[in-house]
C-alpha positions as CSV (number, residue, x, y, z in Angstrom):
1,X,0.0,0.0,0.0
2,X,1.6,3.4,-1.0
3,X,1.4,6.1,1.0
4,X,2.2,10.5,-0.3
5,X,3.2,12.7,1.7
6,X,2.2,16.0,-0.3
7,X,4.7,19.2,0.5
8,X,4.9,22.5,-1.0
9,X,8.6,24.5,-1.8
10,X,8.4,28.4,-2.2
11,X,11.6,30.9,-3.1
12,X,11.2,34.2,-4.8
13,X,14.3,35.8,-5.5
14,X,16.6,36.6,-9.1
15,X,19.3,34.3,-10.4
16,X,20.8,37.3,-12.2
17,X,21.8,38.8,-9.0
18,X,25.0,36.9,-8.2
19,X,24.4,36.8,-4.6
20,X,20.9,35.9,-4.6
21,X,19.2,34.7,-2.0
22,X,19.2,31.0,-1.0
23,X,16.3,31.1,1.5
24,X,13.1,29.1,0.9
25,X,10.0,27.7,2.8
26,X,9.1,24.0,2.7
27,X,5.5,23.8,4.0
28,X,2.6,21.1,4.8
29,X,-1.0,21.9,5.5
30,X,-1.4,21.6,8.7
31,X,2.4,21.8,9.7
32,X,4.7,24.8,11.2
33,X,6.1,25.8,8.1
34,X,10.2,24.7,7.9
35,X,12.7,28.1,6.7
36,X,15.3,26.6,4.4
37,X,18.1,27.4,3.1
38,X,21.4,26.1,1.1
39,X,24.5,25.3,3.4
40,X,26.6,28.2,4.5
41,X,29.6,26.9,2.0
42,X,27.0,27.4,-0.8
43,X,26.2,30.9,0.6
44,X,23.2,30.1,2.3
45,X,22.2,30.7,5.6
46,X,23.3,28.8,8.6
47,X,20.1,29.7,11.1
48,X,18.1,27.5,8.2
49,X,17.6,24.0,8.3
50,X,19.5,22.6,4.5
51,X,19.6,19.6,2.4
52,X,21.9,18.1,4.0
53,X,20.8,19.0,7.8
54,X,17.4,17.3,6.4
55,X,19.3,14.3,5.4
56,X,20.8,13.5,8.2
57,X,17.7,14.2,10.3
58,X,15.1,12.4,8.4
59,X,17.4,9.1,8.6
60,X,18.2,9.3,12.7
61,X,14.4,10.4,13.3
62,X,13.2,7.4,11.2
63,X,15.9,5.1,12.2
64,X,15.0,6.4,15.7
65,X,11.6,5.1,15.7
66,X,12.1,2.3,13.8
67,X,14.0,1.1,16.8
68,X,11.4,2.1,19.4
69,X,8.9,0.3,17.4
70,X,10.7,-2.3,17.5
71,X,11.8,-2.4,21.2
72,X,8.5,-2.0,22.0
73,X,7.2,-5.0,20.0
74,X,10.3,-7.0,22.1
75,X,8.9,-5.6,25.3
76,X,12.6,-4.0,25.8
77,X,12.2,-1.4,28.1
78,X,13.6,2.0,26.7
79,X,13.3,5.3,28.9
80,X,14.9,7.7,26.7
81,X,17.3,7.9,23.3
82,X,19.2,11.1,22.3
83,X,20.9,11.0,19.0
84,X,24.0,13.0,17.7
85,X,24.1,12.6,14.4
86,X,25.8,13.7,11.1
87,X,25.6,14.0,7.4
88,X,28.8,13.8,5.9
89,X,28.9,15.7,2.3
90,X,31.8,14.9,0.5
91,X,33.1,14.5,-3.7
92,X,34.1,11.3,-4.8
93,X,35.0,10.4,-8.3
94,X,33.8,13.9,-8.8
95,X,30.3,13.7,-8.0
96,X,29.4,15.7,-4.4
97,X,26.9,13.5,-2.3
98,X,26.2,12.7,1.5
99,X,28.1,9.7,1.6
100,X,27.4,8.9,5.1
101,X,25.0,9.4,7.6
102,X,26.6,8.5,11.5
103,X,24.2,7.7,14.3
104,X,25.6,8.2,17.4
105,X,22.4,7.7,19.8
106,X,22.1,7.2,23.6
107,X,20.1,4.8,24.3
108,X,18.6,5.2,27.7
109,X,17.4,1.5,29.2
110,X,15.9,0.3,32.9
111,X,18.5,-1.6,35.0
112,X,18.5,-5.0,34.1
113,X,17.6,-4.8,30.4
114,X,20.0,-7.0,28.2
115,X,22.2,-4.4,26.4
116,X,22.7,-7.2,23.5
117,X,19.0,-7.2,23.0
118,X,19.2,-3.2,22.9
119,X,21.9,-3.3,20.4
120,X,20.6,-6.3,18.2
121,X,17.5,-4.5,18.2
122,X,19.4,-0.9,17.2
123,X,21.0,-2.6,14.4
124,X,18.2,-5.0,13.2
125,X,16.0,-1.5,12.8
126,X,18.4,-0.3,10.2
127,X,17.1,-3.4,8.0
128,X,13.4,-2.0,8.7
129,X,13.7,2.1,8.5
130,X,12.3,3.2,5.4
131,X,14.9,6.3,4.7
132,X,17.7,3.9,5.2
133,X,16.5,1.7,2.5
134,X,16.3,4.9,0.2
135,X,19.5,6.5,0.2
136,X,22.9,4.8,-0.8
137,X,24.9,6.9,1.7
138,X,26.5,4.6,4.4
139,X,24.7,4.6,8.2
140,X,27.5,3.9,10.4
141,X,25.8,3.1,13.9
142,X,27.4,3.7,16.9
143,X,24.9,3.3,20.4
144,X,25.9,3.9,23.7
145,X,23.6,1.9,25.6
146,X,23.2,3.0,29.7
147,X,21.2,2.1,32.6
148,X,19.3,4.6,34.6
């Protein structure tokens, strides 16, 4: 079953001007709308959220609760997860891409919980997060898994 997920991009500006403006608005009906921007090397605007900030984010958030989704199917008790990821843009064989995304979560668990089980369950939702299976950047996962 396919789903759509409808969004609407707006810039006004002029190309001719050789410092035009890179700011845009991504929006949703009924969603905050989302300032954009390109990334400061590509004279955008760092206060914006960018391609390759959105990147990153949509594969952590997704990968994020893939794994809680999962977890919670396993009955694996997690109490909080706080992620610090990055999009890594780089040009290889001349062609610039984000060729990897790394997730660096904290994965917050009650005492007693089998960290294997946390990890297995961590790595087994990158087979199961949709984002993941749409890029061909690498996810290099790295959790830290602690009791509270």
């Amino acid at each position: 079953m396919a789903h759509s997920y409808p969004l609407s991009l707006a810039w006004t500006g002029n190309t001719l001007d050789g410092s035009y403006n890179r700011n845009a608005t991504v929006s949703n009906a009924g969603k905050h709308p989302l300032a954009v921007s390109s990334a400061p090397e590509y004279a955008g605007d760092a206060s914006r959220w960018n391609p390759e900030d959105l990147l990153g984010s949509a594969l952590a958030t997704c990968h994020m609760l893939t794994f809680l989704a999962l977890c919670a199917k396993a009955k694996v008790e997690v109490v909080g997860y706080e992620d610090h990821a990055e999009a890594v843009l780089d040009t290889v064989d001349k062609v610039t891409r984000i060729t990897q995304v790394r997730l660096r979560p904290v994965i917050r668990v009650t005492r007693g919980t089998s960290m294997a089980k946390v990890v297995e369950l961590f790595e087994k939702a990158h087979k199961y997060c949709f984002v993941a299976n749409s890029v061909t950047c690498e996810a290099v996962m790295e959790p830290r898994v602690v009791e509270v």
